[in-house]
N, C-alpha and C positions, 0 to 999 in steps of 0.2 A: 283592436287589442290583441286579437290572438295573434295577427303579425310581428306585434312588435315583441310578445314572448318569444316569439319562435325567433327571434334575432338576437332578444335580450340574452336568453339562456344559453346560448354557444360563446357567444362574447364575454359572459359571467364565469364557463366554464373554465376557456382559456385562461383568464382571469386567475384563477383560481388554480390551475396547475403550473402557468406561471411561479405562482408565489411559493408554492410545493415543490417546483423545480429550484427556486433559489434560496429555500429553506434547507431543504435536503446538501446543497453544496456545501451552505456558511456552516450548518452542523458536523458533515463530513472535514473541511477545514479546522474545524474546533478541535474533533476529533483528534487528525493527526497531529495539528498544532500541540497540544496538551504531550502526547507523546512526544514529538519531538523538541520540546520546553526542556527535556530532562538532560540532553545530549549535553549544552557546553556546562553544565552542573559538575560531569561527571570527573574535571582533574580537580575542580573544587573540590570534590568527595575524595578524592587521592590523598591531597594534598594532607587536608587539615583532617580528615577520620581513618586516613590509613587503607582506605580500599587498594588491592590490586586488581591488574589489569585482570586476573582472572577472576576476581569478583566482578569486577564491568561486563564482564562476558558472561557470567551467570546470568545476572538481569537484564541482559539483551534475549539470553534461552528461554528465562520464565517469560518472558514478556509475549513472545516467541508459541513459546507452548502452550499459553494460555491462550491467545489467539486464535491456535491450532484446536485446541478441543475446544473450544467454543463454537468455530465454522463447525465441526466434523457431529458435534450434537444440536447443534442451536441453529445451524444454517440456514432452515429450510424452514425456520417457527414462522419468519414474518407471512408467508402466504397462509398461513392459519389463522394467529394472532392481529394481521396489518402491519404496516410498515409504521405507522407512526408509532405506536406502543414499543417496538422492536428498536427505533430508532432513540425515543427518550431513554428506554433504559439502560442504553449501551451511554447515552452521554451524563447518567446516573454513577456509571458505572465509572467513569473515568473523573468525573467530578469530584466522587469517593477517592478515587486514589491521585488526584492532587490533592487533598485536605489531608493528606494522609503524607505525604512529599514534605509538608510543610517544615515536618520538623525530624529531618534525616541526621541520624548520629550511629547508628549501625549498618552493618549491611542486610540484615533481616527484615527491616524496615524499606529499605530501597526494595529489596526484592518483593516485598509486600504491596506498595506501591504500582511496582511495573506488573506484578499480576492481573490487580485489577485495571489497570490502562487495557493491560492485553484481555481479557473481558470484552470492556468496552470495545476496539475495536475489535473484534471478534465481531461482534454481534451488528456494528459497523460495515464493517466490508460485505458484508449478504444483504442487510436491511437499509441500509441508508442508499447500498451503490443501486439495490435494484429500484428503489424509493425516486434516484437520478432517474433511470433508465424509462422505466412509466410515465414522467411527465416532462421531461427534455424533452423541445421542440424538433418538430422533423426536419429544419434547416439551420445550421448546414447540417449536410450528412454525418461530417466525420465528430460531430459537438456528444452525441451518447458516448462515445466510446472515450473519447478523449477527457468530459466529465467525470466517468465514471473508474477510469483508470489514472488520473493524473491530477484529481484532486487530492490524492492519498496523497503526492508528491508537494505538492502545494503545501497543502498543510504543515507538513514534516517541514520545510523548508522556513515557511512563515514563524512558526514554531523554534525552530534553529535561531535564525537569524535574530527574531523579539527578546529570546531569552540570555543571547550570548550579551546583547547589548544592556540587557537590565542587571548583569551582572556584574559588569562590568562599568556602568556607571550608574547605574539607580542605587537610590536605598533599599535596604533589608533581600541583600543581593543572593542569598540562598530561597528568596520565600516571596519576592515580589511577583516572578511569572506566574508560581502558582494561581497569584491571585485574581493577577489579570488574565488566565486562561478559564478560572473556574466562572467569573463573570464571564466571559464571551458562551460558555458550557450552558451557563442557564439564558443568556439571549438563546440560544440557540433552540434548546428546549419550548420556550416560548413561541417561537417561528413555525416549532412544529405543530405544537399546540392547537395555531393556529389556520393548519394546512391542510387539506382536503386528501381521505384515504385512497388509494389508488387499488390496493387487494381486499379483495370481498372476504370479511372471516369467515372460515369455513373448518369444518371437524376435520380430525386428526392429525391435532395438535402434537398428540401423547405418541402416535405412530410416528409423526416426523421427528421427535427424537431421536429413532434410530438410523445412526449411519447410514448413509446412504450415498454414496460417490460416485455425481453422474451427470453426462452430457449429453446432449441429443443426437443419434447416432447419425445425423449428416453431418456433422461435424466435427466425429469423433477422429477421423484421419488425421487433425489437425493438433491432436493434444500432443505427440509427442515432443515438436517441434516448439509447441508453446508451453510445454515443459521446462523446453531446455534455456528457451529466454528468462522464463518468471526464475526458475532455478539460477541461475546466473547474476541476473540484474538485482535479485533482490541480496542474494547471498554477500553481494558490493555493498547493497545498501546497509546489510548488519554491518559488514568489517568497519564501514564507516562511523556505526554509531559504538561497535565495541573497541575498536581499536585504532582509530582515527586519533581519539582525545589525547595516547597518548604518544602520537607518531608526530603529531604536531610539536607539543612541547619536544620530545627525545630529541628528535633528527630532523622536523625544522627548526626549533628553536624559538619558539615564539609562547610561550603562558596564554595570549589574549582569548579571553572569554568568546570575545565577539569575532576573533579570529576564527575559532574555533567551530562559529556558528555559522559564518560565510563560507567555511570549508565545507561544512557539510551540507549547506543549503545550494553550495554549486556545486552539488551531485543531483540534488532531488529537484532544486528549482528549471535547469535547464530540460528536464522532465517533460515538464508543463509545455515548453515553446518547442521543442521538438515532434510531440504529439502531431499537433494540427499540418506539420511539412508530412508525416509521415500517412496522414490523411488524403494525401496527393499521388499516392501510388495503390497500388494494391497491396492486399494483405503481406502477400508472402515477397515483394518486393521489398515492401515496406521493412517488413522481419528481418531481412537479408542484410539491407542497406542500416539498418538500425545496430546490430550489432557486429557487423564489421566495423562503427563508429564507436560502438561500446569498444572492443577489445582495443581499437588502436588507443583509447581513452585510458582503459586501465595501464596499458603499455608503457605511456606516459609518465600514471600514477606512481607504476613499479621503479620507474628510472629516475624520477623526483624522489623517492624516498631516499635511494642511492646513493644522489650525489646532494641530497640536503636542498635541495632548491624548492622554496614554498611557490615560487611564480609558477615554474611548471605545474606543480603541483595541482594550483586549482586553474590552471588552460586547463590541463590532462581531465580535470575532476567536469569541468564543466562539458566536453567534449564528450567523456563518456557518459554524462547526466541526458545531453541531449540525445544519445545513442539507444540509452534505456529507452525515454521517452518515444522513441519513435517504434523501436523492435516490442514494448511494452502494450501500449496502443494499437497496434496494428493484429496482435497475439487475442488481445481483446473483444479488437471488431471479428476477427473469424469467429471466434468461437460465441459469441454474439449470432451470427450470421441467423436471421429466419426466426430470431429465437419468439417466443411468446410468454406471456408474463406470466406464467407460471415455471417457466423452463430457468426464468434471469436468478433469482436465488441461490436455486441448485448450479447454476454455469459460475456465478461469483463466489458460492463456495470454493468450486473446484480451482479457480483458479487462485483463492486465496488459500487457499490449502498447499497448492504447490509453493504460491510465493515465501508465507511463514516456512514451512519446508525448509525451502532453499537457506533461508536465515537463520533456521537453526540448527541445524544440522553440521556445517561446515563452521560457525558460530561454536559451538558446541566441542566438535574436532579441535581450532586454533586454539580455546581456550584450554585443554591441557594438553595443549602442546607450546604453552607461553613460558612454562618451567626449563625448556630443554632448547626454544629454537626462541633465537628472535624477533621481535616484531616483522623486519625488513625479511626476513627466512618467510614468516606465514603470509605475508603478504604476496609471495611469489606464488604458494598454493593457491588462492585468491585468481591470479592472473593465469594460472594453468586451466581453474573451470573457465571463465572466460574466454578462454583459447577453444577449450573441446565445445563448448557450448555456441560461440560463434560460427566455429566449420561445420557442425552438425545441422544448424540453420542455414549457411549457405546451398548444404548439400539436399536438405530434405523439405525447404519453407513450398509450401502447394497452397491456392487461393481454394475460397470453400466451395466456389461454382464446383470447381473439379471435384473435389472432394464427394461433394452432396450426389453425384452423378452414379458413385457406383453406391450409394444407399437411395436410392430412388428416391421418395418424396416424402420419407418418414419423419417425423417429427419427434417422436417422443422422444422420455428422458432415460433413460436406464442407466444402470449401474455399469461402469467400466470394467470391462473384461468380462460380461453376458455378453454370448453373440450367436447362443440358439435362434434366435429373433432377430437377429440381421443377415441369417445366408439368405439365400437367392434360391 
């Protein structure tokens, strides 16, 4: 009998984090799915309630900045809290603001809606990604990272693509995705429900409120470079969700809902499959080879705008999707490198903090500047970070071995830019 415990209980275990490793994904999926539900909505809201392009671009900001101070206060709750409680309420939160989408006729309302998305994932991208990272199996290698950075993609993509199609041919074509995200929201919840906690609660809850912005200093070498990717790649992925919707219709020329959702799901979706190629090299290889693919991508994008050509367009969109995905991925696994699950929260803050950053920021700049310069004008701005941000990765991408070598074998997390505590 006690044999067969001691066989039962590891196989029960697996078992069980198993189902916490594919819980955690389909809620993460749900996640950005719900968010990016809202993308081919948004010439619908043009159209028929009068939004401008710089109203679009505010609720990519709020979305944006909600996000933002969610990671930068709430980040680090799930290692107090757990991860499942941190993970339903972030899919609570996004639940709320599809019910709340349902019925869009201002733009106060839209921006209301995308606050609380941006909420949820907020509270997403630290609690759910580190949630992956705890129970993803240890083969293959390159499966945590590529989970946990590329299901964001996924989602958003899945999400595009569902919604452009239900709007374009389903009934109750402003308010049907809602409804079919907000069901997937509560499976999902249920999934978690039913999943095994991975972080021990534990006190200082109320202290991990405060801000706190920090990497583990073997691997702190590696932020600036994985700055300039998340910077870059994701600032692509706002312009796509602010100002995509109306670059399609202007200077392609094409209205299609579901148009509109294959464009922008061949940005995020080639994400996904470019990951696991970039799993085949090393980090900073990896980095390298990723966004030299990104910039030649947006290069593309820039010159499809140009001359009106939607083909190019989404080759260009898909080319630089798979670009992300790989320089994305690989930014990940460094600063991953060694980590310990107490460290993955605080390390997925950080890197979601840069990526919202990056997206609103420049997000932010385009939109008052859509009064004076044209879309095809700020798109150029667009292709210019991509430029500085690709040569600065070729020039300075380093693997963590290196890295970790002149901080010796320190583990801990600290605050970026403390480094009493790291001389020699």
């Amino acid at each position: 009998m006690h044999n067969a415990a001691s066989v039962t209980d590891p196989v029960s275990r697996v078992g069980m984090l198993r189902l916490a490793f594919f819980s955690a994904v389909v809620s993460l999926i749900a996640v950005f799915a719900a968010v990016g539900s809202t993308i081919p909505l948004f010439n619908v809201y043009r159209a028929e309630d009068g939004f401008t392009n710089a109203d679009i671009s505010i609720t990519v900001v709020v979305y944006s900045v909600a996000t933002l101070a969610t990671l930068l206060f709430l980040g680090r709750l799930s290692n107090h809290l757990g991860r499942r409680p941190i993970a339903i309420a972030s899919l609570c939160s996004l639940l709320l603001g599809c019910l709340l989408l349902l019925d869009v006729h201002d733009i106060g309302t839209l921006i209301a809606g995308r606050f609380l998305m941006g909420l949820g994932a907020g509270l997403a991208s630290s609690g759910l990604t580190s949630y992956i990272v705890d129970t993803a199996p240890p083969r293959p290698p390159w499966l945590t990272s590529v989970a946990s950075s590329q299901t964001v993609m996924l989602g958003l993509a899945v999400g595009a693509v569902t919604s452009g199609a239900m709007v374009q041919y389903g009934p109750w074509p402003r308010e049907l995705v809602y409804l079919v995200v907000s069901a997937l929201l509560i499976l999902s919840a249920a999934l978690i429900g039913l999943s095994p906690e991975t972080a021990t609660p534990a006190p200082g809850a109320w202290r991990s409120l405060r801000p706190r912005i920090g990497v583990p200093a073997r691997v702190r070498g590696l932020l600036p470079v994985a700055a300039a990717v998340f910077l870059a790649t994701w600032a692509a992925g706002a312009f796509y969700q602010a100002f995509v919707p109306a670059l399609v219709e202007d200077q392609l020329h094409t209205r299609s809902p579901l148009i509109l959702g294959v464009v922008f799901a061949a940005y995020m979706g080639p994400s996904v499959l470019g990951a696991p190629l970039g799993g085949r090299f090393t980090p900073a290889r990896a980095q390298r080879l990723g966004m030299i693919s990104f910039l030649a991508g947006m290069t593309g994008v820039i010159t499809a705008i140009a001359t009106g050509t939607l083909v190019l367009f989404i080759v260009a969109t898909v080319f630089a999707g798979a670009g992300q995905g790989i320089a994305i991925s690989a930014a990940t696994r460094g600063l991953l490198h060694g980590s310990t699950l107490a460290d993955r929260a605080p390390v997925f803050s950080v890197i979601y903090l840069l990526s919202y950053s990056g997206a609103t920021i420049p997000a932010l700049i385009a939109g008052r500047l859509t009064s004076t310069l044209s879309l095809p004008q700020i798109s150029l701005g667009y292709g210019a970070l991509a430029l500085a941000s690709a040569l600065f990765t070729v020039l300075g991408a380093r693997d963590p071995q290196s890295t970790a070598l002149g901080h010796g074998k320190t583990t801990g997390s600290r605050p970026i830019g403390h480094r009493g505590a790291d001389r020699s």
